[in-house]
Phi, psi and omega in degrees: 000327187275336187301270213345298187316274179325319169306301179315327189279331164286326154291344186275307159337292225270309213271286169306318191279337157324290198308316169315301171337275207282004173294305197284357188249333180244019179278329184282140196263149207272350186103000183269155130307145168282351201245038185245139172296305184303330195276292204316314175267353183228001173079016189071040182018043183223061148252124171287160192299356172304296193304322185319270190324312167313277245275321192300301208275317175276007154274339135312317153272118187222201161306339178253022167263296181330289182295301175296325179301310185286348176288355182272325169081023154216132222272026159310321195284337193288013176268322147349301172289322188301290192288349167340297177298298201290322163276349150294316166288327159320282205295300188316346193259291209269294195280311189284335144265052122265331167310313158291324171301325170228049190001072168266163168302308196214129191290358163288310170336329215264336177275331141293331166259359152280337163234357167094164183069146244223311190293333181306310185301331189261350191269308196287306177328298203284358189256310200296333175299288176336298199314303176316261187342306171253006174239281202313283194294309196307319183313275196332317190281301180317288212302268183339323186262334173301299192297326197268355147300315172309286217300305190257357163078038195237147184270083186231162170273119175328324192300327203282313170326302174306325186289323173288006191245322183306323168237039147284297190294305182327305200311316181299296195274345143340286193261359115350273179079155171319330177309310181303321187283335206233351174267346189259335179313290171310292174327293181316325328165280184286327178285315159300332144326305156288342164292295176330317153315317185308283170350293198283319190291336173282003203249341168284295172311332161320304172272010202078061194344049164281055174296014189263164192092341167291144189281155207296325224260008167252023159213016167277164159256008182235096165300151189274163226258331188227026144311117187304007249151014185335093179355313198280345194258009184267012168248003177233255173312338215257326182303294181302328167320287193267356164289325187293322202268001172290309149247357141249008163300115203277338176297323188294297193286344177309303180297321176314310170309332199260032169254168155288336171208179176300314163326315201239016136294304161323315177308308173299331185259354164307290171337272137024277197267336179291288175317307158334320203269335190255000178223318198288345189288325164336278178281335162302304181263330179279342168313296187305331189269329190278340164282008199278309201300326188269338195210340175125177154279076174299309185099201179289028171249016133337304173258353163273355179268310190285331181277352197264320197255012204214350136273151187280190189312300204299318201276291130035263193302311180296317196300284192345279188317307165301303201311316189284319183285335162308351176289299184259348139305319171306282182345276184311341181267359148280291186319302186300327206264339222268295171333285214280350138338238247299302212284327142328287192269348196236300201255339172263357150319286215231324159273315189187122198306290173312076200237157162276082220288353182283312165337288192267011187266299204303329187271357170265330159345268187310323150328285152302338177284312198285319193273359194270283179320349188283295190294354180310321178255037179265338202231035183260341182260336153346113174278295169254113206287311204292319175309321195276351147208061159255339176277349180281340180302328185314324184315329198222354174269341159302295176331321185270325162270006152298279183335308171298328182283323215302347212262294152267018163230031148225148180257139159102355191253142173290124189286327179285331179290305163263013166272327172288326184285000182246345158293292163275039099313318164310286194312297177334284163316295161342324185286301179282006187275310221250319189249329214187079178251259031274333176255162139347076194347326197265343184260320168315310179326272160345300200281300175297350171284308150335299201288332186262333162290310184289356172272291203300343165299283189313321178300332178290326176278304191299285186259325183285341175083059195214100214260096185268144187211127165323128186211100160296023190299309183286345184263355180251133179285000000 
């Protein structure tokens, strides 16, 4: 009863003083309108590169890396983190001045001002919504309520957990905006890194930093043919992979967008890939490999059981509270970017220019939190959650980043060539992903990708009348 006390007391402390923290760091006003699309969705361009860097890395890490990764029980899986680095230097190099260059908002804006027309851009929006809605957030709410059952061994219904991290989290990006969002990030951020570290070394002691009895093949690194990681797919799809959720993934890029200048967004997403590369693999895979030796093949109630069981109370008590905020800082940074989709691309489009962006971000917010919390036990029978979703990113993340290269390294293309071609690309993957594959998932990827630049090529030539050329334009100074 008193470990309880203490845990509770400590998760609460810890929990409240993040929410103070960052209240005291974003209350004074910047000189923005609060109802400005640039204050609400970019922070005002005033995140220095740490919040870049904070807000990149805990919107990313969350429970269903943690959890899902380590639930995998191999050390296999830290090529995620791994293959990581190379799209964070990518978006920091190649991509992210373009964004500057044609000062966007939203990384879909760049597909209307490289090819015109407002529907290819609201056709992509609505796919990233989708995306959000049925993958991204419920994993996030499911994951996140697993680990705090998993730690503490308690009998509550997953659901109610999820409802409570869902409408925390909603509170952070309603009133808040991204300044909130990427500063709560930051805080959260460093106290999960550093526990996260403890873990793996207290997870070692556990065995006596002994590791024989694990079987070769949960600690190798060149997957086998039936592997979650087949060697052979980190030369096809896995690049590509991570380029899309690095640079064009709005949740990610948003924070990038949100500097003051390029300089100290590069700095930020440096960081970032540092911190990617020297920490994060760390704590995603060896935890996991090491509950396999203490408990067995558990699956993703791996790591909450070893942390549950390998820490004291107090300490405990700190993780839990980093652990929720990684929760709710991922969450809320899908809400905001979900937002600033609809209301950018979607609703000052089509409905209405001039809008009151806190007005329709907070009612499109509460929408998506509600409908997230609905699907959350749709993904309660998922044998491994983080594998089922990277093969569900494929529906839409090739298909969509075809649109962008086709967009910036072609001239001369139809906008229209390439939102169909990216509708069957969707289809497509799905059919052969799911029903009738002969490959790998990461390699269907890789195939769909191709398939999908070479269809919106042809269609442009074929039905659009349109002669497309190769173009570096935008990368020479």
């Amino acid at each position: 009863m008193n470990s309880s006390i203490i845990q509770i007391g400590v998760f609460a402390a810890i929990t409240i003083g993040i929410g103070l923290a960052t209240y005291l760091k974003c209350r004074t006003p910047r000189g923005h309108s609060p109802d400005d699309n640039k204050d609400y969705f970019l922070a005002g361009g005033s995140l220095s590169w740490v919040y870049i860097a904070g807000s990149i890395t805990l919107t990313n890490l969350s429970t269903d890396q943690l959890v899902g990764m380590n639930g995998n029980q191999m050390l296999l899986l830290a090529w995620w983190e791994l293959a990581a680095v190379s799209g964070l230097v990518l978006l920091a190099y190649v991509f992210v001045p373009l964004y500057y260059k044609y000062q966007c908002t939203t990384t879909t804006e760049l597909l209307e001002k490289k090819l015109g027309g407002k529907g290819l851009r609201a056709l992509i929006s609505c796919l990233f919504l989708l995306g959000g809605l049925f993958i991204y957030l419920p994993i996030m709410l499911y994951t996140g309520s697993l680990f705090m059952i998993s730690m503490f061994d308690i009998d509550v219904p997953l659901i109610w957990i999820a409802i409570g991290f869902a409408v925390v989290g909603a509170a952070y990006a309603i009133f808040g905006g991204l300044r909130a969002v990427a500063v709560s990030d930051t805080y959260s951020g460093v106290g999960l890194l550093g526990l996260g570290l403890l873990v793996v070394f207290l997870a070692f002691k556990a065995i006596d930093f002994d590791i024989s009895g694990i079987p070769a093949e949960r600690l190798t690194m060149i997957g086998s043919n039936d592997s979650p990681i087949p060697w052979h797919t980190l030369l096809t799809g896995m690049i590509f992979i991570q380029i899309f959720y690095w640079s064009f993934n709005q949740t990610i890029t948003q924070r990038a967008m949100a500097a003051p200048s390029l300089k100290e967004a590069r700095k930020g997403i440096l960081a970032a890939a540092g911190i990617r590369l020297l920490i994060v693999p760390l704590i995603i895979a060896v935890p996991g490999v090491i509950s396999y030796k203490l408990y067995g093949d558990i699956g993703d109630a791996a790591y909450g059981r070893l942390v549950g069981d390998i820490l004291p109370p107090w300490l405990s008590g700190a993780f839990a509270a980093m652990m929720a905020a990684a929760v709710l800082t991922s969450f809320n940074s899908g809400l905001n970017s979900a937002a600033a989709l609809y209301v950018c691309d979607i609703h000052e489009k089509f409905f209405q220019p001039n809008v009151h962006v806190r007005k329709i971000a907070t009612v499109i917010t509460i929408v998506i939190v509600a409908l997230s919390i609905a699907l959350v036990p749709l993904y309660s029978g998922a044998e491994s959650i983080i594998n089922l979703v990277q093969q569900l990113n494929g529906l839409l993340s090739m298909p969509i980043l075809s649109a962008f290269f086709v967009a910036i390294f072609f001239k001369n293309v139809s906008p229209w060539a390439a939102g169909i071609s990216v509708i069957s690309g969707t289809v497509g993957y799905g059919v052969f992903s799911f029903f009738f594959s002969p490959f790998h998932y990461i390699h269907t990827m890789f195939i769909t990708l191709i398939a999908c630049i070479a269809f919106a090529l042809i269609l442009n030539r074929m039905v659009f009348r349109r002669n497309a050329s190769f173009s570096l334009e935008d990368f020479r100074s």
